[in-house]
N, C-alpha and C positions, 0 to 999 in steps of 0.2 A: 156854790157855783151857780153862776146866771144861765140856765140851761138855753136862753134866748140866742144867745151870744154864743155859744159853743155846738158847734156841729162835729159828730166821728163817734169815734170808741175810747172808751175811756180802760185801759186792764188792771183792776187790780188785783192784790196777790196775799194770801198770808200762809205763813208754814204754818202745821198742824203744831196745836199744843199738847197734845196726848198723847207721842212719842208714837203715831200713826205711819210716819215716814210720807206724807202725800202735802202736796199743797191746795189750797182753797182758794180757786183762781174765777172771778167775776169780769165779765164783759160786759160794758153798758155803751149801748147806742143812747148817746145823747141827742139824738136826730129826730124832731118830732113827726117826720114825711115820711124821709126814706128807710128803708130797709138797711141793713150793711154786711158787709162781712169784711172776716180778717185771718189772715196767716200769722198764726202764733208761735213765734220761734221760740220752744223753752228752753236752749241755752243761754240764747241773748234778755231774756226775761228771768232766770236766774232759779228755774225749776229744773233743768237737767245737770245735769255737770258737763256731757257732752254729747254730740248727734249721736253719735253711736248708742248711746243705753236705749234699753227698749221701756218704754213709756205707755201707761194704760189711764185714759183719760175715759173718765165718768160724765157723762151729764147728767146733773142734778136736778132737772126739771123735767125730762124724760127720760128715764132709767135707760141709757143702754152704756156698753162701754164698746171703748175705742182703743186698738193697740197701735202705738206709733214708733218707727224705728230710726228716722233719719233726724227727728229732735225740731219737725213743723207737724204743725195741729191746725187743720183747716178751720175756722167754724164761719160756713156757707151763709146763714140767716138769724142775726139778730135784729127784731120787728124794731121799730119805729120806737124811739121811746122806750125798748125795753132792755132785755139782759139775757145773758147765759150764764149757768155759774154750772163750774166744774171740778171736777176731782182727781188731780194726777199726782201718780206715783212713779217713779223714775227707779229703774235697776241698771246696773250694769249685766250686760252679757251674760248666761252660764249663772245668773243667782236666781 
C-alpha cells in the first residue's frame, strides 16, 4: 500500500487460533499529520454477534481494559502514522 496516497484508518481483524474465544483487532492511521479516531461497531465488523452482548476490550499497548455493552468501541486517538491493537471478547448476557 502507497501510504502517500491513502489517508484514514485502516481495521483489521483476526480470530484467535488457540480456542481463546477473543479477536486480535488492529487500527492503523495511515495519516502521516493528523491524529484520528474511530467508532468501532463490532457487530457490523463481525466481532460481536449482536449489540446486546457485553464485550471487554483490551488495549494492547497500554494495558487497561474496557467493558462495552451496546456493541460501539470508541478509540479517541490513534497518533499520526500509527496504530492501536486490541483484544476483544464478546459474551452473551448472563455467561
Amino acid at each position: 500500500m502507497n501510504c502517500k496516497k491513502y489517508s484514514g484508518v485502516e481495521v483489521f481483524r483476526v480470530k484467535a487460533m488457540d480456542q481463546g474465544g477473543y479477536y486480535g483487532v488492529l487500527l492503523v492511521n495511515w495519516d502521516s499529520k493528523n491524529e484520528a479516531s474511530l467508532m468501532l461497531d463490532l457487530v457490523l465488523s463481525g466481532i460481536s454477534p449482536a449489540s446486546y452482548y457485553n464485550c471487554k476490550v483490551t488495549d494492547m499497548w497500554f494495558p487497561s481494559i474496557f467493558y462495552v455493552a451496546n456493541g460501539l468501541y470508541e478509540v479517541a486517538k490513534i497518533p499520526p502514522h500509527g496504530n492501536v491493537a486490541l483484544m476483544i471478547s464478546c459474551k452473551k448476557p448472563g455467561q
